[in-house]
N, C-alpha and C positions, 0 to 999 in steps of 0.2 A: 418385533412386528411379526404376526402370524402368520399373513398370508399376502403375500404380493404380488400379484401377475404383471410382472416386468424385470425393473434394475432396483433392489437395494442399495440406495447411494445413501453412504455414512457421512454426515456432516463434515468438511472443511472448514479451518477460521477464513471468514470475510463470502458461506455460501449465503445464498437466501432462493426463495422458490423460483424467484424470480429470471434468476443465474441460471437455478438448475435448469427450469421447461427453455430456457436457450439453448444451453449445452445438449440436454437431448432433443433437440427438436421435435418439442409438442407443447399443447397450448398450457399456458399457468391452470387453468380452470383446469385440466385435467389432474392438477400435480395436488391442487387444492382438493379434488373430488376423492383421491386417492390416499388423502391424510386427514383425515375430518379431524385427529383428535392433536393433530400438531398444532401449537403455537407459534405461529408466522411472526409473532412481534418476539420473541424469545427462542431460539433456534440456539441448542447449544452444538460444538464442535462433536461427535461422535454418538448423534442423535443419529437414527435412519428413519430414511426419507425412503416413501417406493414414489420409484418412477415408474405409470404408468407403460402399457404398448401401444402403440400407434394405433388408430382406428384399422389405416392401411398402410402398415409397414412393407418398409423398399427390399431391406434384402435380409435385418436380422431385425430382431424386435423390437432395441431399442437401438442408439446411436450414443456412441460417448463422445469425449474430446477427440482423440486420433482418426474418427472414421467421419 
């Protein structure tokens, strides 16, 4: 991936986009806007994914599991 203004998250087995825009909390449609050329129905395990930044993020730009 070239250029990502956010988190490059590396595919896990059992992720899907859907998991992912929960775990950082931000909307799917962003996570979708941010990978045009990703296959949502085919998502292999060590595929990167950018996660987006929050329009208005709280205290860092994006949010993982622990925070």
């Amino acid at each position: 991936m070239n250029h990502c203004q956010g988190v490059l998250h590396i595919v896990q087995k059992g992720d899907t986009l859907y998991l992912l825009s929960r775990r950082y909390h931000i909307p799917l449609w962003m996570v979708l806007n941010a990978n045009p050329y990703v296959n949502i129905y085919n998502l292999q395990v060590g595929d990167e994914i950018c996660i987006p930044c929050r329009i208005r993020p709280r205290e860092d730009c994006c949010f993982s599991d622990g925070e």
